[in-house]
N, C-alpha and C positions, 0 to 999 in steps of 0.2 A: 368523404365526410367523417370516417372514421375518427378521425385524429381531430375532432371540434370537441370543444368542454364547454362547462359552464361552473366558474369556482366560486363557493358564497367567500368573499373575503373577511368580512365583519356583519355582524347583524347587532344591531343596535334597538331595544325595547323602548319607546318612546311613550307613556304611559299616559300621559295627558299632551294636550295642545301643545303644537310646535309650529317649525316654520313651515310645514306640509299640513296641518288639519288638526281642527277642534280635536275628533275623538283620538282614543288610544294611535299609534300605529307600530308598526315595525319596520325600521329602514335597513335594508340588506346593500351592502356594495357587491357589487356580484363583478367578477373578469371574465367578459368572454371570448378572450382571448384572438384565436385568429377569426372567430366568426362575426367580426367585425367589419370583415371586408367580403361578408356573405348575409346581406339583408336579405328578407323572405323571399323578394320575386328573385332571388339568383338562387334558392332552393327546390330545383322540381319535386312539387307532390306536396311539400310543406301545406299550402292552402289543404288542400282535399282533405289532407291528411288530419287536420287539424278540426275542420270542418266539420267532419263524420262522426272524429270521436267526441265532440263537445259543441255537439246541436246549437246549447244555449248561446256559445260566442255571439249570434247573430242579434242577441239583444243588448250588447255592449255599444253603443254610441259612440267613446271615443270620443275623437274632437272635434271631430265632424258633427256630433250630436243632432245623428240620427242613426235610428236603427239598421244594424249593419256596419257602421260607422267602421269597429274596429277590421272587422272583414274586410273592408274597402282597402282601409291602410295595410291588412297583409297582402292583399293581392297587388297595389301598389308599390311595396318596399318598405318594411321596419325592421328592425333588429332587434336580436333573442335579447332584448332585457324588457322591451318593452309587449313583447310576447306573453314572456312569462308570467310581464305583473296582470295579463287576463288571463291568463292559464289558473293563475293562482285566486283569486278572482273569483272566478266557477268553479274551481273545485271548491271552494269552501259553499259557496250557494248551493251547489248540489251535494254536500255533506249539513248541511242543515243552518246553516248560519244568513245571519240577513247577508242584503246586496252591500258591497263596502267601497271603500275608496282607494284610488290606485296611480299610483304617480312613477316615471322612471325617466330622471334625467342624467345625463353624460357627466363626467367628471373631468381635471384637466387631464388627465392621464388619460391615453387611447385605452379606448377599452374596457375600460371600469365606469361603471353604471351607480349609483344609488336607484336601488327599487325600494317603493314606498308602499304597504299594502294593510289598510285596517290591518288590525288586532282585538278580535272580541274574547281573545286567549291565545296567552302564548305558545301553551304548548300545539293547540289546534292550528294557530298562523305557523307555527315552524314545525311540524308537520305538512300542511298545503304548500308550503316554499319546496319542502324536498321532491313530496309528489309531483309537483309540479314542473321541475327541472329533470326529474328522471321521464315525464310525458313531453316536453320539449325537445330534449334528446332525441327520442326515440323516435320524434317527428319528422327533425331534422335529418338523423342518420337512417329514416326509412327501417327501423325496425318495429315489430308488434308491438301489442302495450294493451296489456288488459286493463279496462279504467276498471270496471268493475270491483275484479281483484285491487287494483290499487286505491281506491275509495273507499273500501270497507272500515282500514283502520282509521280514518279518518272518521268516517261515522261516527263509529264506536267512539273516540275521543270526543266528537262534538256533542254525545247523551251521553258523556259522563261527564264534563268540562263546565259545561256553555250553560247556562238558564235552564232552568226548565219553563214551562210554556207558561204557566200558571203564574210564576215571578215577572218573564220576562214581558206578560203582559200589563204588570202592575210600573214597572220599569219602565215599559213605552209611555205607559200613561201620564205617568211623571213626568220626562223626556218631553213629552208637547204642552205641556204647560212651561216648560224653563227650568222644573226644578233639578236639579242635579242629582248624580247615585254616585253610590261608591261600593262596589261590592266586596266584603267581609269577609267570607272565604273561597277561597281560589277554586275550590269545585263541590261548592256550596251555593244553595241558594238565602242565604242570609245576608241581605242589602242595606244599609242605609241611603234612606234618602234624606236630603241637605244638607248641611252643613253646622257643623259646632252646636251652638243653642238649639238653633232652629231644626237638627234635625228629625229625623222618624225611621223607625226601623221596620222593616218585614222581612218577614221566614215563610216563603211560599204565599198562602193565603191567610197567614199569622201576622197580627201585627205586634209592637208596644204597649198599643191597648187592649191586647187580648190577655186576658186575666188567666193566671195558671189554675186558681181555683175553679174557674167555669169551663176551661180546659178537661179538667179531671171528672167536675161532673158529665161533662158530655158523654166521658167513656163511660163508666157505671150507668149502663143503659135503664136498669132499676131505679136508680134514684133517679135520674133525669124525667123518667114518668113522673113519677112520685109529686116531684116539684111542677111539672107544667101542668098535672092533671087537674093539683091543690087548686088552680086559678082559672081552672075551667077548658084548660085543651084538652081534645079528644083527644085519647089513648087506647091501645087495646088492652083489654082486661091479660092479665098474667101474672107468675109469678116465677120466683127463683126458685130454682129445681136440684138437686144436690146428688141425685142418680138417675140409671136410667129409667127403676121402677117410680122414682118420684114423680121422672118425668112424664109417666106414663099416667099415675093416676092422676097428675096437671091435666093433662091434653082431653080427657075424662072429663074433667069438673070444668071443663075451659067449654068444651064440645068441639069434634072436629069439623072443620079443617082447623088446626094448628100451625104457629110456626115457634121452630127452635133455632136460640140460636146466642151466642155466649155475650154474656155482660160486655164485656169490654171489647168487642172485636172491633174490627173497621176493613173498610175496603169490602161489607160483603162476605167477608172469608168466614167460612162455618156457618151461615144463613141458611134455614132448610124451609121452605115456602110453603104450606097449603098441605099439610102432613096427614091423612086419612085413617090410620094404625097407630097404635101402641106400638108395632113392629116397626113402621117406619120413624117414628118419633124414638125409639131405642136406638137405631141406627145413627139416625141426627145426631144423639147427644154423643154418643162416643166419638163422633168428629169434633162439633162445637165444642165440648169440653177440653179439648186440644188447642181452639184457637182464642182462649179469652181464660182466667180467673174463677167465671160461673158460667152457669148456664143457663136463660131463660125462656121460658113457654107460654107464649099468647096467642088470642084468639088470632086468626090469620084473617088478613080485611078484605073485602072481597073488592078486586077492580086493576087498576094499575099505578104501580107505583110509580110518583113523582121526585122528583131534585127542588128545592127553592131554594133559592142562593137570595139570605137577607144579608144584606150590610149599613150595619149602621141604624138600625132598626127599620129600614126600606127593604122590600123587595124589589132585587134589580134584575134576577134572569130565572128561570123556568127552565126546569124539562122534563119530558115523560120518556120512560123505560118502553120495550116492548118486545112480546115473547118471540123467542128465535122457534123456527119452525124450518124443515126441511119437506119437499114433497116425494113418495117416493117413486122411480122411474124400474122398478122389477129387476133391476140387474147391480144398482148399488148397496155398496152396504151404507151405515148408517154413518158412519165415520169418513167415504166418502162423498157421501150426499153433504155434509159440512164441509168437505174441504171444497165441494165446486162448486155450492148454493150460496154459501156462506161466506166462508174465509177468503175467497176471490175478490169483494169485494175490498177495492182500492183502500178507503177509506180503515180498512183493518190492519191493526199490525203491532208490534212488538214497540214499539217506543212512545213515549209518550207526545209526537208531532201527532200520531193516528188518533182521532178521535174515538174509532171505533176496537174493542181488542181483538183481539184472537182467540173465534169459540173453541174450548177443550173439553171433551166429554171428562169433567169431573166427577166426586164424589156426589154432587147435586143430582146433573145429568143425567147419571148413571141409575139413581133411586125416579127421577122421571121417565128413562126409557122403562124402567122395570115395572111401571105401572101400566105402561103399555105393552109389558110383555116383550118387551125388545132389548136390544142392546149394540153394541158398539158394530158386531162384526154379521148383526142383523141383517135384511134385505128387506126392504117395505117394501109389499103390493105396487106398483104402479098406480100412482093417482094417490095414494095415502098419505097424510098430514101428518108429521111425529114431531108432537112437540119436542124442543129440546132443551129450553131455558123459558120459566116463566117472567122473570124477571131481568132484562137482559140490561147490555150499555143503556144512558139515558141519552138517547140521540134523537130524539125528536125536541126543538125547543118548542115553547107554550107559553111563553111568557106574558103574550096577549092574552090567553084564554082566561089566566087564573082571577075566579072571583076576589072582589074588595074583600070579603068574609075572610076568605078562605088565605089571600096573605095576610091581613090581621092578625089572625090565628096565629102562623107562621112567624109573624116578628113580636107577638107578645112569646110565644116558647125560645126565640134566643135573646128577650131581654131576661127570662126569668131564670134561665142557664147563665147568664151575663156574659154571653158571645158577643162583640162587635161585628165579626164574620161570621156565617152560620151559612153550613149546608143542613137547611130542614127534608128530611126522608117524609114524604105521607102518602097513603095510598088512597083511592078513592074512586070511582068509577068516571066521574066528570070533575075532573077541576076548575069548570066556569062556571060549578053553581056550590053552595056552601058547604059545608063538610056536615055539618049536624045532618043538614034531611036526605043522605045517602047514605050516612053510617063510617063515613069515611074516618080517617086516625092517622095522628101523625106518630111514625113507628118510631125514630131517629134523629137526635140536633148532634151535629158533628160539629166538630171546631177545624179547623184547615182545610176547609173542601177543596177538589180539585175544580182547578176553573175550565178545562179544557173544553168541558162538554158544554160550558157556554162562548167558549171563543169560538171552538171549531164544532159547531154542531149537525150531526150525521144530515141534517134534516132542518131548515129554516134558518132562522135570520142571526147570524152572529150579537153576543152584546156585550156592550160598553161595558166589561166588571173590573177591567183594570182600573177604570178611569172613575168609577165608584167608589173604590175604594182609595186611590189618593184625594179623593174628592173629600170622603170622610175623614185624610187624615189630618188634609190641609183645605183651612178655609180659604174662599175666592181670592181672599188679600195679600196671600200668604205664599211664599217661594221657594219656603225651604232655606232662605239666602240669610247670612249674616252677612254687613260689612266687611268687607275683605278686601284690602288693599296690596296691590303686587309692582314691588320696587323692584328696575331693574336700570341697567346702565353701565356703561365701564368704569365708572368712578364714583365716589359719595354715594352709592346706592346702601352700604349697610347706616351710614349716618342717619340718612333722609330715614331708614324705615327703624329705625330705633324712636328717631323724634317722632313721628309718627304714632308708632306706639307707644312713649310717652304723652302725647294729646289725647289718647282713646283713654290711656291709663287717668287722666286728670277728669277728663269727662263723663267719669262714674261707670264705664262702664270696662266689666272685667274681659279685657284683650287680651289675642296670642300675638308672639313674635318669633318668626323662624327669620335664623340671619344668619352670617358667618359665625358669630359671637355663642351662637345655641338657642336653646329655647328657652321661653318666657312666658309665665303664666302672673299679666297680670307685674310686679315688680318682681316676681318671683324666679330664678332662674333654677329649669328644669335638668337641662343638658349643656354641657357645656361646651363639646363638640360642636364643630359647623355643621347650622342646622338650613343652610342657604342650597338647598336642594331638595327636591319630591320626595321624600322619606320625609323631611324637616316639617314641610309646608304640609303633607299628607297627616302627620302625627297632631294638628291642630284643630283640622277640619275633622276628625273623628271625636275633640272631646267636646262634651257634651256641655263643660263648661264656657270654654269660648263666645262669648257675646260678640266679637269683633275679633277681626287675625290681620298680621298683618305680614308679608312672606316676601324676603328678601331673593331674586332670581338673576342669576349672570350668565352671561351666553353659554357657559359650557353645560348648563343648567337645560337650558332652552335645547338646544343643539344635542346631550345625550340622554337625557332623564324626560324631558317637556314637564308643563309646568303643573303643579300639583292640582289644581283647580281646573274648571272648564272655562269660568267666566267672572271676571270681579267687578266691583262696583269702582274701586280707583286705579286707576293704570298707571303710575309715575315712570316718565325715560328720563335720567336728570343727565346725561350726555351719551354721543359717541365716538371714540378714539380710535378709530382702528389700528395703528400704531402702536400703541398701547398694550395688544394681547396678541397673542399670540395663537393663533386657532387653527393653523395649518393642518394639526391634524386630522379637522374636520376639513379639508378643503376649500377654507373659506377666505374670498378672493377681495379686493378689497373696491374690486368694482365689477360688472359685469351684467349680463342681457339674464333674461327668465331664468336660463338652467345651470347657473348659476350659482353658489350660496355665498351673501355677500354681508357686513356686519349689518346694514341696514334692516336683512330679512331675516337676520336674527330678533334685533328688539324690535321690531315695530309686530312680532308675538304678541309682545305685551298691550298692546293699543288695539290688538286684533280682538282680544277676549274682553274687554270692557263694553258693560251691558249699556243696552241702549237707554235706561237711564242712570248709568252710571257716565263717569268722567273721568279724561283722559289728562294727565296735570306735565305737560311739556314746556322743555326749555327753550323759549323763545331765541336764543343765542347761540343754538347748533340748529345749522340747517338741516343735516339730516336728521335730527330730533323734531324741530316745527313742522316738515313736509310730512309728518304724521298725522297732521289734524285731519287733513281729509280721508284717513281711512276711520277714521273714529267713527260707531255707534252713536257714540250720547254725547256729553258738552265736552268743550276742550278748554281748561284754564292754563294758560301759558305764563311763567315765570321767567323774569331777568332782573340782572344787577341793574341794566341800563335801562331807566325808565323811558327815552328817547328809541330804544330797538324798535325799527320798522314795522316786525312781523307782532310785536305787542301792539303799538299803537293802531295800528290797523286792524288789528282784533280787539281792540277796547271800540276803539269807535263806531263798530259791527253793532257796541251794544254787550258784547259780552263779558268774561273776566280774566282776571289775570291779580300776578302778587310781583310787587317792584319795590324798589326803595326809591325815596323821595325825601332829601334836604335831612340823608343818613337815617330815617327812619323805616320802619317795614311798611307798606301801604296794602291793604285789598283794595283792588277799583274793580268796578263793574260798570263800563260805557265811563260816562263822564262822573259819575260818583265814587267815595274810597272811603274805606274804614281807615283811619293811623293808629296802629296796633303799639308799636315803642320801639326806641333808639336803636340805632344796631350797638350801640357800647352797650345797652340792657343787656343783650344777649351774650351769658359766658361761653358759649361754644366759636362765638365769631370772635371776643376779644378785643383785642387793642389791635393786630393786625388787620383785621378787617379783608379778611382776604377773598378774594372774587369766589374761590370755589368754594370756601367755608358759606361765603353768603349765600349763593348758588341752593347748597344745602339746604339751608334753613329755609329758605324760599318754596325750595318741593315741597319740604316737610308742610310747611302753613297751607299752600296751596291745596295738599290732597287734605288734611285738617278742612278747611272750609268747604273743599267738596263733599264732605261727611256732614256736613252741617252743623260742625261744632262751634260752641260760643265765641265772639268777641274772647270773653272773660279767658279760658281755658284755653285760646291760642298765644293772648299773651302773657299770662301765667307759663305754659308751655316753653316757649322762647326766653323766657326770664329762671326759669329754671333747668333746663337744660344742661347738662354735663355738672352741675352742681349735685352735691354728696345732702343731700336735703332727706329727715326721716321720713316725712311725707309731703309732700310739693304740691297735694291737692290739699293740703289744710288752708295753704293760700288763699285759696278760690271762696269766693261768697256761695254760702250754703245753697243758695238756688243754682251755683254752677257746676254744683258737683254730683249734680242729679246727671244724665243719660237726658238730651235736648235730641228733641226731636228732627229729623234731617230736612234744617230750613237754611235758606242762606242768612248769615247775620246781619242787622239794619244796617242801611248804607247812611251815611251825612254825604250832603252836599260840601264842595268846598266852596 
């Protein structure tokens, strides 16, 4: 087996929805040359081998869809492409990424594979491909293979790359309501969610609605008192200190215990808790005043400090801190007693997936061992309690406990900060009774809190904060979705989607247009370059402008880019030719069984991502265009030249709609009723030749027009001005039709 390979030939980024799957993916052709005539049960040791090093395989299903599933098929007979795509698979699941998707079909060529495999980042997926071919290998040819060692880089790529917990919580939450994301920097957590008009932004636990002003107050810890105290929250008495001797006749006039700790800090850093000396409060200040701007000194509250996480002026999660304590056993030191009491547990660790951190005897620490007399390379008694952090992770959730008072409290100090999200700090001995009659104070309103400690909490019940906060940013009615319609086809697709966005343009409301032709804001052209590709379609859905888009897409589109959106409201297929293009280089055949790629299973993409109350606007007059309706979501209006075509009439008589010409005019009918919109001589784009495709055209065009639920008025305005050099072609239109109509069909007449 020496002499067996595995060559990536091409790897192709497929960025949105394709003929493999909604989300991102990456398609790799892989050659495996002569291990094609070596599936797994003709490799002794491959199963075990495989088995051992990657436990998890046994939760792969396959397609057998059941656990075990893929196991079944190695120990039965597969071949190294379809190995791989579970190889790769798992390793990404065990470098930290969700479960994904995984496909690997044969090409015509012996031997060459398309493997198909999520991408929730490219560099992390083509990383996991390479690991995962050199753990293949090594399978096959029976040599070692440290996963461990080869996992690491991979780790490390997927916390610096991928989400972090706190976004990608907010992103899932999204995600199961329908709304759509797009994320904004490639190993950043700055997201937009929906589209054009409609969208929203967030930066971690930051939204668009979080004000930079309220931002700024939060950190200036002084003025943040200042203002929540004005309105009646508890606060601890203190003030700004300017040395150490300041600090010290502060802590004096304060009385101890004291806590120091700098104006503007966060994360904790430079916090000194329950300070008993002038001696220790000196030592504070010369840290804190390292980690913030100033330094301040308040009375320290007696109890345990809490988290509230308000959003949206609700409290939605809770949690309590609590002291790290080691006990000692007479032969460790104090440093190990943390590393086997402490730091052992699971739940602690260095990235931000661990809810819990990693205790280090710091500069805190260090002044709480010293109050006991101890220190790092100490040895406790046997039996002896050493504190080691008053204040530790907030891993216990409470969310139940906390009194009505007591979040009140809590969401009147981040309206008066004017957070939308607020991590509120308060400390108190009981949280389920009110802050006033225990002396309790809220010490801290942060703006960006981390959400981890309520997604993943050491201790109790996970909460809903992702789905709180898209909840505040989008009302119940609300999708995040603008109009979006996506033209594709071998032919007349940039026609149909210009007319197209000429109807959105007439109907008041300001549309994009990505086509061959460039971009269009509106009549406006932005670029002039073909903009009929995910760059094109992607540059629309980010402005902010866009009320409506409209994005031209052609197989090669589909097939190397996918398409720039996840899901639209109109799907236009206006034919297909196989004939006509020339796709070889993708392998695509012009007929053939599943594993296959065939021009069919290129556009019927487009009919795949139409929401289920969106509508799918197919040419009645190509069969393999019509035999799309039944993969359709939402409605299907079917258009032809020939008002007599079978597959129309038998869909009008269903009841449903469709757009024809009748006695040379354009009709809408729906069942046995039809609007007569005007002559096709009205129309200068069809002419005096009156040519089937030209009509064709216009027909998409109207029919995804009506699926929008645009006016009578403004379709045949539309049709009547079309390809015409006109300064403005909605002045046409009666002043009621040049308003934005709400998405209704238009009244039918009898005939």
């Amino acid at each position: 087996m020496k002499n067996k390979d595995i060559i990536f030939r091409d790897t192709i980024s497929l960025r949105g929805p394709s003929i493999w799957t909604y989300p991102p993916s990456i398609e790799t052709w892989i050659d495996i040359g002569e291990l094609e005539d070596f599936p797994s049960d003709k490799i002794p040791g491959l199963y075990d081998r495989l088995a051992a090093w990657l436990p998890g395989l046994v939760e792969h299903r396959c397609n057998y869809d059941e656990r075990g599933g893929f196991l079944r098929r190695l120990k039965e007979g597969t071949w190294p492409g379809h190995i791989l795509e579970h190889v790769v698979l798992e390793l990404m699941t065990l470098a930290g990424l969700p479960d994904g998707f995984g496909r690997t079909r044969e090409t015509t060529t012996r031997g060459i594979y398309k493997l198909v495999v999520s991408n929730f980042h490219e560099e992390c997926t083509r990383l996991a491909l390479d690991t995962g071919r050199e753990l293949v290998l090594a399978a096959i040819k029976n040599e070692p293979f440290d996963l461990e060692e080869a996992i690491r880089p991979l780790r490390r790529r997927v916390d610096r790359k991928y989400l972090g917990p706190s976004t990608a919580a907010i992103v899932n939450a999204a995600e199961a309501r329908k709304i759509p994301h797009i994320r904004l920097l490639d190993d950043g957590n700055l997201v937009q969610l929906g589209y054009g008009a409609a969208m929203r932004r967030i930066w971690t636990a930051e939204t668009d609605q979080t004000s930079a002003i309220a931002e700024t107050i939060s950190r200036d810890k002084d003025l943040t008192k200042e203002l929540i105290s004005s309105v009646g929250v508890p606060v601890p008495e203190g003030r700004e200190v300017d040395s150490a001797e300041d600090a010290g006749e502060a802590a004096e006039d304060i009385g101890f215990p004291v806590v120091v700790k700098p104006t503007d800090g966060n994360h904790g850093r430079g916090v000194f808790i329950d300070l008993m000396s002038k001696e220790e409060v000196a030592k504070a200040y010369a840290i804190a005043t390292e980690e913030g701007s100033g330094v301040l000194v308040e009375r320290s509250i007696q109890g345990i400090e809490h988290r509230l996480l308000i959003v949206g002026g609700k409290l939605v999660a809770a949690n309590r801190s609590d002291l790290i304590t080691v006990t000692g056993d007479g032969k460790s030191t104090v440093q190990q007693l943390i590393d086997t009491q402490v730091n052992t547990d699971p739940r602690r660790g260095i990235t931000e997936l661990h809810p819990l951190s990693i205790i280090k005897i710091d500069t805190a620490a260090k002044m709480e061992l010293e109050r006991q007399k101890l220190d790092a390379d100490s040895v406790p008694a046997k039996g002896r309690e050493v504190l080691i952090q008053r204040n530790a992770n907030h891993a216990f959730d409470c969310t139940d406990e906390v009194h009505p008072d007591t979040a009140a409290v809590a969401s009147l100090a981040a309206r008066v900060v004017g957070l939308d999200i607020a991590g509120i700090d308060l400390v108190c001995r009981d949280v389920s009774k009110p802050l006033a009659e225990q002396g309790g104070a809220i010490v801290e309103v942060n703006a960006g809190p981390s959400l981890l400690m309520h997604i993943k909490p050491g201790i109790g019940k996970p909460r809903p904060v992702g789905q709180a906060i898209v909840d505040n940013l989008f009302a119940p009615e609300e999708s995040g979705r603008i109009p979006l319609v996506g033209v594709t086809g071998t032919h007349g697709r940039n026609t149909v989607a210009k007319l197209v966005a000429h109807l959105i343009y007439l109907s008041g409301q300001h549309g994009g247009l990505a086509c061959t032709d460039g971009i269009f804001l509106a009549r406006r052209q932005v670029q002039k370059t073909s903009a009929a590709n995910w760059e094109g379609g992607r540059r629309l859905l980010l402005n902010r402008a866009a009320q409506a888009a409209v994005i031209e897409n052609g197989a090669e589109v589909i097939l190397g880019e996918g398409l720039a959106y996840d899901r639209c409201s109109v799907g236009i297929v206006t034919n297909i030719v196989p004939e006509d293009e020339d796709l070889s280089r993708w392998d695509v055949q012009p007929t053939g069984g599943e594993y296959y790629t065939t021009p069919r299973s290129i556009y019927r993409t487009q009919v795949d991502v139409v929401l289920p109350n969106g509508h799918a606007v197919l040419n009645a007059e190509d069969e393999l265009v019509a035999d799309f309706a039944e993969l359709c979501d939402g409605e299907v209006i079917f258009f032809a030249c020939d008002a007599t075509n079978p597959t129309l009439v038998a869909h009008l008589a269903a009841g449903k709609r469709g757009v024809t010409v009748v006695d040379n005019r354009i009709v809408l009918r729906s069942g046995a009723d039809e609007i007569r919109l005007c002559r096709l001589v009205d129309a200068p784009y069809i002419g005096k030749a009156k040519l089937p495709t030209s009509i064709a055209n216009v027909l998409a065009a109207i029919a995804g027009g009506w699926a929008m639920g645009l006016s009578q008025e403004v379709l045949t305005i539309g049709i009547k001005t079309f390809s015409l050099e006109i300064a403005d072609p909605a002045a046409l239109l009666p002043q009621r039709a040049r308003k934005p109509q709400p998405a209704k069909k238009p009244a039918i007449t009898r005939k």
